[in-house]
BAFI-3210 file (N, C-alpha, C; in Angstrom, 3 decimals, decimal comma, padded with zeros to 6 digits):
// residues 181
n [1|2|3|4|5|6|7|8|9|10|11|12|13|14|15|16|17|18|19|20|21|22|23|24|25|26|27|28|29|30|31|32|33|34|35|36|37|38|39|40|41|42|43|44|45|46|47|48|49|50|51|52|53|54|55|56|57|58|59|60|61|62|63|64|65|66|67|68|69|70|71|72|73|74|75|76|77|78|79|80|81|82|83|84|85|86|87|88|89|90|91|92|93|94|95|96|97|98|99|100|101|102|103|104|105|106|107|108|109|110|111|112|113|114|115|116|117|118|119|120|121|122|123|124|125|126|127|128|129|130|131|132|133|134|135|136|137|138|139|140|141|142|143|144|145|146|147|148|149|150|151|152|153|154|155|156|157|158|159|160|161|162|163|164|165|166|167|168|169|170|171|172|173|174|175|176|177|178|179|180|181]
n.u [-020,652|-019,809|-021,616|-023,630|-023,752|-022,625|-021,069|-022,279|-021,170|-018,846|-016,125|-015,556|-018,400|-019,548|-017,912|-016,029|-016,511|-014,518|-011,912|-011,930|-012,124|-010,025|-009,209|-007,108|-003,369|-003,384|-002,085|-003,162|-004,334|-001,753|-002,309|-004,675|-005,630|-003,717|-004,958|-007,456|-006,839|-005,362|-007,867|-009,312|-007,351|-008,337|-011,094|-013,711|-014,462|-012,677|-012,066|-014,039|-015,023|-012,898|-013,014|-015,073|-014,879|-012,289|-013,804|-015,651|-014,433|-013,910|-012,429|-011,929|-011,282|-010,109|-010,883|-011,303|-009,005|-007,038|-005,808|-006,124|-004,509|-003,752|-005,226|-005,533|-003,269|-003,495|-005,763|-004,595|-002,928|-004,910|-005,880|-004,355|-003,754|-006,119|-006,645|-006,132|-006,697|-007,974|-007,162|-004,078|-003,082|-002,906|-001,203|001,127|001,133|002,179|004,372|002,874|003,622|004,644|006,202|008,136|009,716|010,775|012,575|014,018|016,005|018,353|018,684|021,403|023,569|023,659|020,686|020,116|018,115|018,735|018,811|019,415|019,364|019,508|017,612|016,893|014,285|010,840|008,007|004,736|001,352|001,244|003,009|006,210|008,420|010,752|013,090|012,751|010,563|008,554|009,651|008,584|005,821|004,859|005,722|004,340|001,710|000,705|000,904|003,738|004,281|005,319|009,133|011,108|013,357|015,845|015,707|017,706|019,814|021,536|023,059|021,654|019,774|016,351|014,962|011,911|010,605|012,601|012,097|010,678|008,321|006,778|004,448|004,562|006,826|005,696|003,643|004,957|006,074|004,045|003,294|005,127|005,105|003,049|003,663|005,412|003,637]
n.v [006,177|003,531|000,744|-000,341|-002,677|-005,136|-004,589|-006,957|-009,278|-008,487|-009,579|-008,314|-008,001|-009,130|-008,369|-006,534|-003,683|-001,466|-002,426|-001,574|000,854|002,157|004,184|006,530|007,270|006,161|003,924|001,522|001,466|000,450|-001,871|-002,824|-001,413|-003,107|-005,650|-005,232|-005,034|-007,448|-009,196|-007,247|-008,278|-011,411|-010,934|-010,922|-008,792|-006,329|-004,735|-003,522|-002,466|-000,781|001,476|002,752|003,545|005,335|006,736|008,397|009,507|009,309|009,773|008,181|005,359|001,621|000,978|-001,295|-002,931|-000,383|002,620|005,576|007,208|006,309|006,441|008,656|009,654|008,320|009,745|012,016|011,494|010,529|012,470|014,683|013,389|012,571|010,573|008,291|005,226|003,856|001,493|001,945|003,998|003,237|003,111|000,407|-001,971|-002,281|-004,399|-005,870|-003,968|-004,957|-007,348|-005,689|-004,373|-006,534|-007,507|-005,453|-005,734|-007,379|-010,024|-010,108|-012,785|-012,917|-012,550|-009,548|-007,612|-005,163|-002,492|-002,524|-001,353|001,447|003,939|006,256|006,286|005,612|005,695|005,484|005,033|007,529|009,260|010,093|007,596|006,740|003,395|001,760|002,944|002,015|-000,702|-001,245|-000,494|-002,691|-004,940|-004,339|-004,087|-001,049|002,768|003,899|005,545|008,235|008,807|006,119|003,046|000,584|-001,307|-003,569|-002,251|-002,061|-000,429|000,635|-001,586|-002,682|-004,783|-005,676|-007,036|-005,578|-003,154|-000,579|001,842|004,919|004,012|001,693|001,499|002,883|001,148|-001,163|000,628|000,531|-002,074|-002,534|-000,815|-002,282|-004,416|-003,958|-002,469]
n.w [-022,461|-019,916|-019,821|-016,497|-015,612|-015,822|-012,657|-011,433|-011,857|-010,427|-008,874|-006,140|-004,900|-002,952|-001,285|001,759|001,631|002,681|001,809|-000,279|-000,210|001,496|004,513|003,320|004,242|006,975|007,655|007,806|005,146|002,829|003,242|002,600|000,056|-001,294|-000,983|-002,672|-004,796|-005,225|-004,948|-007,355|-009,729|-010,077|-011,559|-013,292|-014,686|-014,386|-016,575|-017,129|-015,161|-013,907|-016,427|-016,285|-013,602|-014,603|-016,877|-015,490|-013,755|-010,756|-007,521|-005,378|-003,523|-004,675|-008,027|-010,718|-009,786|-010,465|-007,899|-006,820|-007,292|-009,739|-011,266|-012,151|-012,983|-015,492|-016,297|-016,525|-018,841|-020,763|-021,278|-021,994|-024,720|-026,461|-028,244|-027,524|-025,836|-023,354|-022,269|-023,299|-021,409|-018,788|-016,413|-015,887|-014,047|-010,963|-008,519|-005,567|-002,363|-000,046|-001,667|-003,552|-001,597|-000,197|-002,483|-002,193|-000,152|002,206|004,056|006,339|007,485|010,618|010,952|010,834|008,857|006,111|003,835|000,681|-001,729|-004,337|-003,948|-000,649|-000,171|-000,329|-002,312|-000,421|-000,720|-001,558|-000,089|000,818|002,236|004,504|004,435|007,122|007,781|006,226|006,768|009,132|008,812|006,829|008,775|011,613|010,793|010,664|010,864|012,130|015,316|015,583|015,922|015,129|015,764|015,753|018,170|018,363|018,138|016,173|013,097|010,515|010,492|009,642|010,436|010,824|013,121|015,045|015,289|016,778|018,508|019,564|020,801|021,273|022,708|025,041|025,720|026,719|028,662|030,675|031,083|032,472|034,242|035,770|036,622|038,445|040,395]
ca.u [-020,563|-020,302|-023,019|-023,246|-024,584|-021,258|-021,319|-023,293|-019,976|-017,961|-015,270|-015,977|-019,606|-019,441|-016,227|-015,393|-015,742|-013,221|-010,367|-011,386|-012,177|-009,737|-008,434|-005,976|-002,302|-003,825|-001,550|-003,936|-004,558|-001,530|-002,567|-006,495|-004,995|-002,750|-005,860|-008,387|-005,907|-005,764|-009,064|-009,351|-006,630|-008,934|-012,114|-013,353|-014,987|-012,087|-011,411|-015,256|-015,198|-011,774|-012,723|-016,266|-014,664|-011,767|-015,045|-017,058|-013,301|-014,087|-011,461|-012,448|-011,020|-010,081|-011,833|-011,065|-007,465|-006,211|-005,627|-007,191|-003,007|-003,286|-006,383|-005,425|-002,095|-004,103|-006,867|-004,195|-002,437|-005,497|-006,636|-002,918|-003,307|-007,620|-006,931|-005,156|-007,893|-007,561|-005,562|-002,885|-002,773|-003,511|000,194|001,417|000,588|003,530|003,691|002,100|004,594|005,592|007,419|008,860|010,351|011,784|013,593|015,043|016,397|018,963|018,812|022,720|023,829|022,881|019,240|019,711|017,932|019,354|018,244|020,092|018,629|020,164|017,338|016,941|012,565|009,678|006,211|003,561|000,051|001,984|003,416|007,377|008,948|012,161|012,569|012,716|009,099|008,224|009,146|007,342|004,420|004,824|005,470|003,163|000,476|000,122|001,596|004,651|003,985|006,475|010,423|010,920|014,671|015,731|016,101|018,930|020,757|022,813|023,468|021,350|019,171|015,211|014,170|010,722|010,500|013,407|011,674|009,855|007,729|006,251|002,847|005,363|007,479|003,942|002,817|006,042|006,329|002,617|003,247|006,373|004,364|001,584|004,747|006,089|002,491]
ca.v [005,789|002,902|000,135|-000,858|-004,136|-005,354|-005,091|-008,132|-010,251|-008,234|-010,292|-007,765|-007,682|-009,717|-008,328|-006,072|-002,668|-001,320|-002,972|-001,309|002,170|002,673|005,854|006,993|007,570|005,548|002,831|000,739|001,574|000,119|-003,342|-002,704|-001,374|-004,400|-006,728|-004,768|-004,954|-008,951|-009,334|-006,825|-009,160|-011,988|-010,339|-011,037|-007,639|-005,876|-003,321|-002,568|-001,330|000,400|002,066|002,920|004,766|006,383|008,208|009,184|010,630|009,110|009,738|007,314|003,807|000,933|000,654|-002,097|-003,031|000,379|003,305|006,901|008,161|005,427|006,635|010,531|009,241|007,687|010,827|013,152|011,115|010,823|014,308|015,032|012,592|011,869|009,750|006,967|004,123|003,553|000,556|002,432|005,275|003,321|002,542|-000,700|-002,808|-002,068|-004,863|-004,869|-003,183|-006,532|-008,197|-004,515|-004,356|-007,496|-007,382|-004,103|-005,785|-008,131|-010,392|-010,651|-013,960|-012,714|-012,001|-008,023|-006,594|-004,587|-001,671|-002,741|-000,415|002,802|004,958|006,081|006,161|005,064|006,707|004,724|006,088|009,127|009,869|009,356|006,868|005,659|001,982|001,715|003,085|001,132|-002,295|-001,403|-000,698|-003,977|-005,677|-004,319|-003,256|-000,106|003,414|004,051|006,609|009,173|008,239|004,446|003,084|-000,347|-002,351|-004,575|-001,173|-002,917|000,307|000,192|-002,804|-002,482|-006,230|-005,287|-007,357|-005,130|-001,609|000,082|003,668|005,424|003,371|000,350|001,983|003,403|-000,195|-002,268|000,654|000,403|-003,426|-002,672|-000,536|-002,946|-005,860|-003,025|-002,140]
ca.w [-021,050|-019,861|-019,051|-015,219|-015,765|-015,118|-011,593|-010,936|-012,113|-010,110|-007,803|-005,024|-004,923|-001,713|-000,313|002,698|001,293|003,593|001,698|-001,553|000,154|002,352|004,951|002,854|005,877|007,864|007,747|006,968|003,322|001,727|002,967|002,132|-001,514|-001,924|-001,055|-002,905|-005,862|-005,409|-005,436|-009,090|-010,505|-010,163|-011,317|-015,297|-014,901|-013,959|-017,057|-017,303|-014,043|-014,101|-017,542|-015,213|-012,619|-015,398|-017,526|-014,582|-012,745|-009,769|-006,792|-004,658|-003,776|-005,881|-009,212|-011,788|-009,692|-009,990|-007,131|-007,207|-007,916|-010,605|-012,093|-011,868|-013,798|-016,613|-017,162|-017,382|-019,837|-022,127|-021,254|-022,957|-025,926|-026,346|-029,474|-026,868|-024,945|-021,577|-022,393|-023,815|-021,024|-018,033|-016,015|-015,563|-012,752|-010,172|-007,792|-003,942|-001,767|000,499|-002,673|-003,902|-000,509|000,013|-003,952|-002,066|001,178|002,277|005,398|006,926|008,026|012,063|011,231|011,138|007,702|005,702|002,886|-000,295|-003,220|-004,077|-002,982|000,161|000,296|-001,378|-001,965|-000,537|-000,642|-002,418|001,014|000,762|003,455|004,938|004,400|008,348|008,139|005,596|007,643|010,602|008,692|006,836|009,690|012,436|009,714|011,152|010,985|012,961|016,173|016,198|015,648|014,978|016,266|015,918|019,564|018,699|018,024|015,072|012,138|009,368|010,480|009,355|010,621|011,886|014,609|015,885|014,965|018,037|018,269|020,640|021,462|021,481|024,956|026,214|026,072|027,222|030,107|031,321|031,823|033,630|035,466|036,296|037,075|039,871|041,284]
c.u [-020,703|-021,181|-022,438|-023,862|-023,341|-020,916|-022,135|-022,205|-019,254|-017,293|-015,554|-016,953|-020,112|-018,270|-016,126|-015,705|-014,797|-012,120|-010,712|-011,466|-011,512|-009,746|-007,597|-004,946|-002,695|-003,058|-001,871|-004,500|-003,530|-001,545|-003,569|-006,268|-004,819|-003,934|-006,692|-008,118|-005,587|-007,057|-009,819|-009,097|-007,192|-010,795|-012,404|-014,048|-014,406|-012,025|-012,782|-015,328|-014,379|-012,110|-014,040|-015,981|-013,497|-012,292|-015,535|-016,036|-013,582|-012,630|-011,229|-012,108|-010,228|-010,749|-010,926|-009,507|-006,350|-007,003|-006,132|-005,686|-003,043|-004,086|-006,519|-003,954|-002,558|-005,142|-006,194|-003,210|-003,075|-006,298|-005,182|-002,999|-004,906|-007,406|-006,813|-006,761|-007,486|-006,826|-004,073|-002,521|-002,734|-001,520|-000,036|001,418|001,831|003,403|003,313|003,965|005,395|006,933|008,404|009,921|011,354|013,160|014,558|016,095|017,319|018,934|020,244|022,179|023,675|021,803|019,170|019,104|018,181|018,847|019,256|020,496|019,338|019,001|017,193|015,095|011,909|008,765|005,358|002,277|000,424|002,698|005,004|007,863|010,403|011,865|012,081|010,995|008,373|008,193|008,697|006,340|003,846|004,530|004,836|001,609|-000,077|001,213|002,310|004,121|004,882|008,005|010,302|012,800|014,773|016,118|017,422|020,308|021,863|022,437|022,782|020,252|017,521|014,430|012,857|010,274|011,532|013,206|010,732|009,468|007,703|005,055|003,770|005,829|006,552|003,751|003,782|006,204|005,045|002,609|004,563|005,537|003,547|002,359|005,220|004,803|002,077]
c.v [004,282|001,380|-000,309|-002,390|-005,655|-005,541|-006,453|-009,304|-010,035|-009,036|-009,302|-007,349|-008,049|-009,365|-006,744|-004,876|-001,569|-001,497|-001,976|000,777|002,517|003,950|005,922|007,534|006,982|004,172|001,850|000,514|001,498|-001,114|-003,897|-002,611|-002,735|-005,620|-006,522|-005,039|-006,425|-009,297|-009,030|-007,974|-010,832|-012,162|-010,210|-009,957|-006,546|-004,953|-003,058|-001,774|-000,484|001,296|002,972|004,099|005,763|007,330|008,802|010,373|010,036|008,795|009,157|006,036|002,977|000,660|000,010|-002,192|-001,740|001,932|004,575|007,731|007,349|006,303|008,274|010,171|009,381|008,571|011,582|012,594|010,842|012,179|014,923|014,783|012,037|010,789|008,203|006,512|004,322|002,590|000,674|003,666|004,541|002,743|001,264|-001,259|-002,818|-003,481|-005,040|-004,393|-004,122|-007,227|-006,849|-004,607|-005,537|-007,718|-006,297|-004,728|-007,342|-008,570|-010,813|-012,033|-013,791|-011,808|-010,653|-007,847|-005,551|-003,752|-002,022|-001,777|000,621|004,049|005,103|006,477|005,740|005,769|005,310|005,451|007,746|010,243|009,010|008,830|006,203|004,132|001,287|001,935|002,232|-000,588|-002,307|-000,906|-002,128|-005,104|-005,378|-003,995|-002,256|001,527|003,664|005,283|007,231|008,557|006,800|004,391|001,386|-000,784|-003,135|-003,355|-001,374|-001,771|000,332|-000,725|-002,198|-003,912|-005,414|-005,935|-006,861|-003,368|-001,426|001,725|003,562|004,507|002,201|000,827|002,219|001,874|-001,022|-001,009|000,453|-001,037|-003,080|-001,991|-001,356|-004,228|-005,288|-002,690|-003,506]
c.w [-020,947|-019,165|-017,748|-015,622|-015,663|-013,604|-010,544|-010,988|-011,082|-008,961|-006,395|-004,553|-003,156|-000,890|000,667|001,683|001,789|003,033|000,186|-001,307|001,409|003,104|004,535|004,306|006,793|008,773|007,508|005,562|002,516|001,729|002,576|000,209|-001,996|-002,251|-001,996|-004,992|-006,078|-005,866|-007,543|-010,021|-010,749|-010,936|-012,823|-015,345|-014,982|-015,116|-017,542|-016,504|-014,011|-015,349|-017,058|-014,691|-013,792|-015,934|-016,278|-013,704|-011,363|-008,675|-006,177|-004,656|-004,956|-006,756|-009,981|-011,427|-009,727|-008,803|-008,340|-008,106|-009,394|-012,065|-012,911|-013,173|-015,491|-017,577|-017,526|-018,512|-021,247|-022,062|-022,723|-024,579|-025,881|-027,319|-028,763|-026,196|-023,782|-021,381|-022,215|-022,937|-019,633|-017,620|-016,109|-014,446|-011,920|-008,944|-006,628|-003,190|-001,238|-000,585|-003,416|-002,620|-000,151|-001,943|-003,073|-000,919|000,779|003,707|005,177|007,516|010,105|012,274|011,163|009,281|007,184|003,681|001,457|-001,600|-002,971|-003,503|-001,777|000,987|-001,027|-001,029|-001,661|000,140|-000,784|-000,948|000,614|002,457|003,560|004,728|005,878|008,615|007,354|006,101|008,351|010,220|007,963|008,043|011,128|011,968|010,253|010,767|012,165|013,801|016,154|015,293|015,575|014,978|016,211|017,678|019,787|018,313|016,872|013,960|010,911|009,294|010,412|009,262|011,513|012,993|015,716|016,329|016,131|017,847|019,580|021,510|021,644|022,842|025,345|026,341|026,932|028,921|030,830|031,680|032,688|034,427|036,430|036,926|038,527|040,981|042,195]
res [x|x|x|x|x|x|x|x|x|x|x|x|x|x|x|x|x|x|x|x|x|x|x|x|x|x|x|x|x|x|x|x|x|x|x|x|x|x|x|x|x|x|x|x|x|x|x|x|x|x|x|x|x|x|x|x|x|x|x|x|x|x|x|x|x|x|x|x|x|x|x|x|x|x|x|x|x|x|x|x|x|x|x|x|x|x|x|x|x|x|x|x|x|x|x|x|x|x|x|x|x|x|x|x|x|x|x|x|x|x|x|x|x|x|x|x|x|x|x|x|x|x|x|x|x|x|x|x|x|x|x|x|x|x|x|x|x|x|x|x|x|x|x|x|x|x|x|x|x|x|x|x|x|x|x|x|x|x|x|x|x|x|x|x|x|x|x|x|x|x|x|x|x|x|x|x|x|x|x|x|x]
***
């Protein structure tokens, strides 16, 4: 097992634990991840603790830069093969979702965004998503309410400052309301 004595180094000793224990669907936990996962990558403690939470199984949060899907990946790969380290079993560092996303996308020459890549979703937080949901959780950092439709009505387009839900019209008609009262 091994030693905690390690934690006293750790880069997140002082940090928010919120970002490293997110609500998983929340919408908020793949920008808490992403941060929590900056932080790791900075952190000269980082594969004591990840190798920490890998023995003990722990489901829970970020440990040592990687995710609980990361960590679940990695036990049943040396559950499979015990002779292998945790080195040699643990995935490869994928990178945060923001720069995955934009490699996938193309801005047209009149501002509309545009899905490039041949698939047509991504898993994030092991939930699969349209890219459409994917930029309006990027870009409002939140989960989408309901259907999500672009505004400028242009075919294809996933610019998130053009993506609208449900709590978006509840809000834009409740000021129209309050402009008419």
């Amino acid at each position: 097992m091994t030693s905690l004595f390690w934690r006293d180094d750790a880069a997140c000793r002082d940090a928010d634990p919120r970002i490293f224990f997110p609500v998983y669907g929340s919408g908020r936990s793949t920008k808490a991840t992403a941060e929590a996962k900056a932080t790791c990558a900075t952190c000269l403690v980082r594969i004591a603790c990840r190798d920490f939470a890998l023995e003990i199984g722990d489901d829970n949060g970020v440990w040592g830069g990687l995710s609980i899907h990361e960590r679940r990946t990695a036990r049943a790969r040396r559950s499979a093969n015990p002779s292998l380290s945790w080195d040699e079993v643990v995935p490869a560092p994928r990178p945060p979702l923001d720069e995955y996303f934009t490699s996938r996308i193309k801005v047209d020459d009149d501002g509309h965004t545009r899905w490039i890549y041949n698939g047509t979703s991504l898993f994030v937080d092991g939930q699969r998503r349209t890219p459409g949901q994917v930029a309006f959780l990027l870009g409002h950092g939140r989960e989408p309410e309901s259907r999500i439709h672009a505004e400028c009505r242009v075919h294809g387009c996933i610019t998130s400052g053009h993506l609208i839900d449900d709590r978006i019209r509840r809000e834009r008609q409740a000021i129209q309301d309050d402009i008419a009262a």
